[in-house]
C-alpha positions in Angstrom: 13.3 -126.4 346.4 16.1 -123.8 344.9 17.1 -125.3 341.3 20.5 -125.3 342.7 19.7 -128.4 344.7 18.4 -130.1 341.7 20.8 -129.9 339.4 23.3 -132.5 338.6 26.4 -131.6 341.0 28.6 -131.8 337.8 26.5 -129.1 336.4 27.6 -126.8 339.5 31.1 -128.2 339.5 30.9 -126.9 335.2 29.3 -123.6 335.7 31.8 -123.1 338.6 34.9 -123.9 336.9 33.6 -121.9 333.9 33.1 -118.9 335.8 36.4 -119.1 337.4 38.5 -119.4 333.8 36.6 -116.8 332.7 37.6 -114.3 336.0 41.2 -115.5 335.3 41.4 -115.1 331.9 39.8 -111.6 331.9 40.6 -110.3 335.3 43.3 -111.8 336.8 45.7 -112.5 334.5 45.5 -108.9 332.7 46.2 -107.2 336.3 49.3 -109.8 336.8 50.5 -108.9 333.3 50.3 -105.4 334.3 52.0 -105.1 337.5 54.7 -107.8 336.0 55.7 -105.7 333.1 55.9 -102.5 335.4 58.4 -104.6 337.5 59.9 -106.2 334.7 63.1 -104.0 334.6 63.0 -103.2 338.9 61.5 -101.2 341.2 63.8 -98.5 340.8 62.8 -98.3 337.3 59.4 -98.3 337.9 59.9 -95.1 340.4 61.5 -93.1 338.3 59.0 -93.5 335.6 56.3 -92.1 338.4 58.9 -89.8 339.1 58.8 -88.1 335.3 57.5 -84.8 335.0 55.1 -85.8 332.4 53.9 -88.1 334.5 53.6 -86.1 337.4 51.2 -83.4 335.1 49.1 -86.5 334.1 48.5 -87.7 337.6 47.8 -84.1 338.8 45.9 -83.9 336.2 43.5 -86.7 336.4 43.3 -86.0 340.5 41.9 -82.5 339.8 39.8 -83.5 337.0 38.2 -85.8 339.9 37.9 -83.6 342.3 36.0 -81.0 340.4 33.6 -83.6 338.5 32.8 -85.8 341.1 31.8 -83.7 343.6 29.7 -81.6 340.8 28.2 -85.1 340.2 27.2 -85.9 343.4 25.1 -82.4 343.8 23.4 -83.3 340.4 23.0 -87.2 341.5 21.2 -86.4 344.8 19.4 -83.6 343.4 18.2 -85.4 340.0 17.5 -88.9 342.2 15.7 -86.8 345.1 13.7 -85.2 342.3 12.4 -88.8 340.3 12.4 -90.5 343.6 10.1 -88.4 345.7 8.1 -86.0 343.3 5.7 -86.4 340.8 5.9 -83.3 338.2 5.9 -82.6 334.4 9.2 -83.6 332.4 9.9 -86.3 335.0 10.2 -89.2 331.7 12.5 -86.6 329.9 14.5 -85.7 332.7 15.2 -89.8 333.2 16.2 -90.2 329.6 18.6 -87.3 330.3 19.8 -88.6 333.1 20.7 -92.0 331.0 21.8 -90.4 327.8 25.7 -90.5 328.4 25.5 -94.4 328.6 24.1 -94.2 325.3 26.1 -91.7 323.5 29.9 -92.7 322.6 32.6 -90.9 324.9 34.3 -89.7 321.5 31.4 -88.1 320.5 30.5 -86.5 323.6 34.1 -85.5 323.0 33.5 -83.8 319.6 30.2 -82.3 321.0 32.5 -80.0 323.7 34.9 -79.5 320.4 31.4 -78.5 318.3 30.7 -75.7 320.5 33.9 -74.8 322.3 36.1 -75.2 319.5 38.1 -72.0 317.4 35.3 -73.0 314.7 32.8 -74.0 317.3 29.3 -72.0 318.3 31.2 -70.2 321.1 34.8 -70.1 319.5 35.4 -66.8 318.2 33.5 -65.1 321.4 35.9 -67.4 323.6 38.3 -66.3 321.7 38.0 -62.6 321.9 38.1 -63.0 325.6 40.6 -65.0 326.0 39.1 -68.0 327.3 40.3 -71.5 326.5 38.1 -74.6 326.8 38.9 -77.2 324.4 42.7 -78.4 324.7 42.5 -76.9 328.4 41.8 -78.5 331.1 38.2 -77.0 331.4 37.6 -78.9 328.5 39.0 -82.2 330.1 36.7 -81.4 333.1 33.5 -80.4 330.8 33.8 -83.9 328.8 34.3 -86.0 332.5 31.1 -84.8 334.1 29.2 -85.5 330.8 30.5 -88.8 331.0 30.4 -89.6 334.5 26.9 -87.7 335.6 24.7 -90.5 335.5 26.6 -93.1 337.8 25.4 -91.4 341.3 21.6 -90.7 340.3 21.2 -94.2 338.9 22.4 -95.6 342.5 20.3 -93.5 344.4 17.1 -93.4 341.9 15.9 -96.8 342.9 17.0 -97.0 346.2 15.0 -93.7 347.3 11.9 -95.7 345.4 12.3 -98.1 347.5 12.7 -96.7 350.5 9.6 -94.5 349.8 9.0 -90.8 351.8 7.0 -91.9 354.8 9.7 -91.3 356.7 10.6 -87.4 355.4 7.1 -86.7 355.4 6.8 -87.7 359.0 9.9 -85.6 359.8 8.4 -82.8 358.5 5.2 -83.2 359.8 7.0 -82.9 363.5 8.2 -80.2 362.3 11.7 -80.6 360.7 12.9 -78.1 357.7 13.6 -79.8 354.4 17.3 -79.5 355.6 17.0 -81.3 358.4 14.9 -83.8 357.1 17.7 -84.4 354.3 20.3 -84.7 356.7 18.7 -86.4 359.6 16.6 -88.9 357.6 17.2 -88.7 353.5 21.2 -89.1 354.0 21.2 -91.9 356.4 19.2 -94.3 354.6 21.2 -93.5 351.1 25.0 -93.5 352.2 25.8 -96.9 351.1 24.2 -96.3 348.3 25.4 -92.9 348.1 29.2 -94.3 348.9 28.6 -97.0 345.9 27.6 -94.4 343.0 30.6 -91.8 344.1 33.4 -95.0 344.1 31.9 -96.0 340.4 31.6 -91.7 339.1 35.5 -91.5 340.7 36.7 -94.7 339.1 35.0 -93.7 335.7 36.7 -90.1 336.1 40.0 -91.3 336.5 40.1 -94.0 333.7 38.1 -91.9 331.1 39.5 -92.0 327.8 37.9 -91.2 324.8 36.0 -88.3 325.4 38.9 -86.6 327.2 41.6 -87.4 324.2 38.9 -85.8 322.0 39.0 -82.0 323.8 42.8 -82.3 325.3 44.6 -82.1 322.4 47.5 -83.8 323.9 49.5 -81.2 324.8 52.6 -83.4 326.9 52.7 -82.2 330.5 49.6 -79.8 330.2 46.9 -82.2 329.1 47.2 -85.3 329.6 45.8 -87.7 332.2 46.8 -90.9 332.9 45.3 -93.0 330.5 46.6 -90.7 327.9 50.2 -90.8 329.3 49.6 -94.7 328.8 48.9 -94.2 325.7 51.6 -91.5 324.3 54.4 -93.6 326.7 53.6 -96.9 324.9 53.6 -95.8 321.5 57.1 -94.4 322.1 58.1 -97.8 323.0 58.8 -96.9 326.6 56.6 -100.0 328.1 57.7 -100.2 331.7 57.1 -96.1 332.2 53.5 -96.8 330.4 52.6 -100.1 332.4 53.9 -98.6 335.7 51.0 -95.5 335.2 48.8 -98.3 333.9 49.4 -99.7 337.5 48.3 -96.7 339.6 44.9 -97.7 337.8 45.0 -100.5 338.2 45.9 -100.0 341.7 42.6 -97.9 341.7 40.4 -100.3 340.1 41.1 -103.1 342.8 40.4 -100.2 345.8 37.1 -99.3 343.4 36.5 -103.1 343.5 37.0 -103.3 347.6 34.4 -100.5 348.5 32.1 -101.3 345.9 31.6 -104.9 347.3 31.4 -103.0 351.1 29.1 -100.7 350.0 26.8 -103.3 348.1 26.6 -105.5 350.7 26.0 -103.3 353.2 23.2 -101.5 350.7 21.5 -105.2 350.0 21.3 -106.0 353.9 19.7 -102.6 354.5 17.1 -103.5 351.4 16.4 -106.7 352.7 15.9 -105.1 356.3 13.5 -103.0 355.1 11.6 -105.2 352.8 11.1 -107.3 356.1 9.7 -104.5 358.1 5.9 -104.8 358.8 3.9 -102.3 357.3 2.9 -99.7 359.5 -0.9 -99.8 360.6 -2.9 -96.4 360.5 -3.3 -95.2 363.5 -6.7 -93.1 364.2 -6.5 -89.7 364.7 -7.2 -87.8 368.0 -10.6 -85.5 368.1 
């Protein structure tokens, strides 16, 4: 018998209601205040602060600093979870720990890393500067400190999901004859897109909120380089609160969408688990002479 049947039912009805305050207090309540304070003064007022220039440049901003890292991630993500998942080579422990290391390094200091050795006093400063080139307070910069932050999110979805699912499947594709690129595409990518789907949703959600690392390299140049969160920031300090919550509502707006197809794509990725953990295992089969 589950413990849940034999516990008191006041235990439940306790533990429930806990878990509820706590999901009000910390979730809903902050999104209400948010979307309430970017109404607070009308909807017209809340277009015309997305109507802003500077706002504009943020959100264009942010959306190509997503579109560059996230796809850049996903390459690396299959690539990296492909590798750890289905290989057994040299390096494989180090290449793990890589693959974890932005989790455990502070965004701002990733952020002064880029600034170390892109910077006008950096390793690469003066020879960027010779040629013109601008990272740091550009928007390659901005770009540079996302993936580092966002690169793990996609290989950590896929790395146990592929060990899972083992390779008896590719290797039977290629024994029928298949080319590694049709075995990727034909066998690989169908049993990972949920989980696939779940890692790019959390890399995109982390790109578009990231803070610290990209108000370390930016330099906050108004209108240049600034994404959203930054905007948030600059808008609220100068006191204009409606214009700063109403960009802090686009992602928020995000977040809850994020929230949406991350519960699709986990429940879909835990029924296909559970189908495959219920599968018999396959009985060797004697060769013909």
């Amino acid at each position: 018998m589950s413990a849940a049947r034999t516990e008191a039912p006041w235990v439940r009805r306790t533990l429930i209601g806990v878990a509820l305050v706590f999901m009000f207090l910390f979730l809903v309540l902050p999104l209400a205040a948010v979307f309430t304070e970017a109404l607070r003064k009308g909807l017209e007022s809340y277009v015309d602060a997305l109507k802003d220039p500077d706002a504009w440049s943020a959100i264009r901003l942010t959306l190509i600093t997503a579109l560059i890292a996230v796809p850049l991630n996903l390459v690396f993500g299959v690539a990296a979870a492909w590798a750890v998942a289905k290989y057994e080579f040299r390096g494989k422990s180090f290449l793990t720990t890589l693959i974890d290391l932005p989790f455990s390094v502070s965004p701002v200091v990733a952020g002064l890393i880029y600034v170390l050795v892109f910077g006008a006093q950096g390793w690469f400063g003066p020879w960027l500067a010779e040629h013109d080139i601008k990272i740091v307070f550009a928007v390659p910069g901005i770009i540079l400190a996302t993936i580092f932050v966002t690169f793990p999110f996609i290989a950590r979805e896929l790395i146990p999901l592929m060990q899972a699912q083992g390779n008896d499947e590719e290797q039977a594709a290629i024994v029928l004859g298949a080319s590694g690129w049709q075995t990727f595409w034909h066998v690989t990518l169908p049993n990972i897109k949920w989980g696939l789907i779940y890692g790019v949703i959390l890399c995109n959600a982390r790109a578009m909120g990231e803070f610290g690392a990209v108000s370390v390299v930016s330099g906050h140049i108004r209108g240049q380089t600034n994404t959203m969160p930054l905007h948030v920031e600059i808008l609220y300090n100068e006191y204009q609160s409606v214009a700063a919550f109403a960009i802090a509502s686009l992602l928020a707006l995000l977040a809850l969408v994020t929230l949406v197809i991350k519960s699709v794509a986990e429940w879909n990725m835990e029924r296909e688990m559970k189908a495959l953990a219920e599968l018999p295992p396959e009985r060797p089969t004697a060769l013909a002479p």
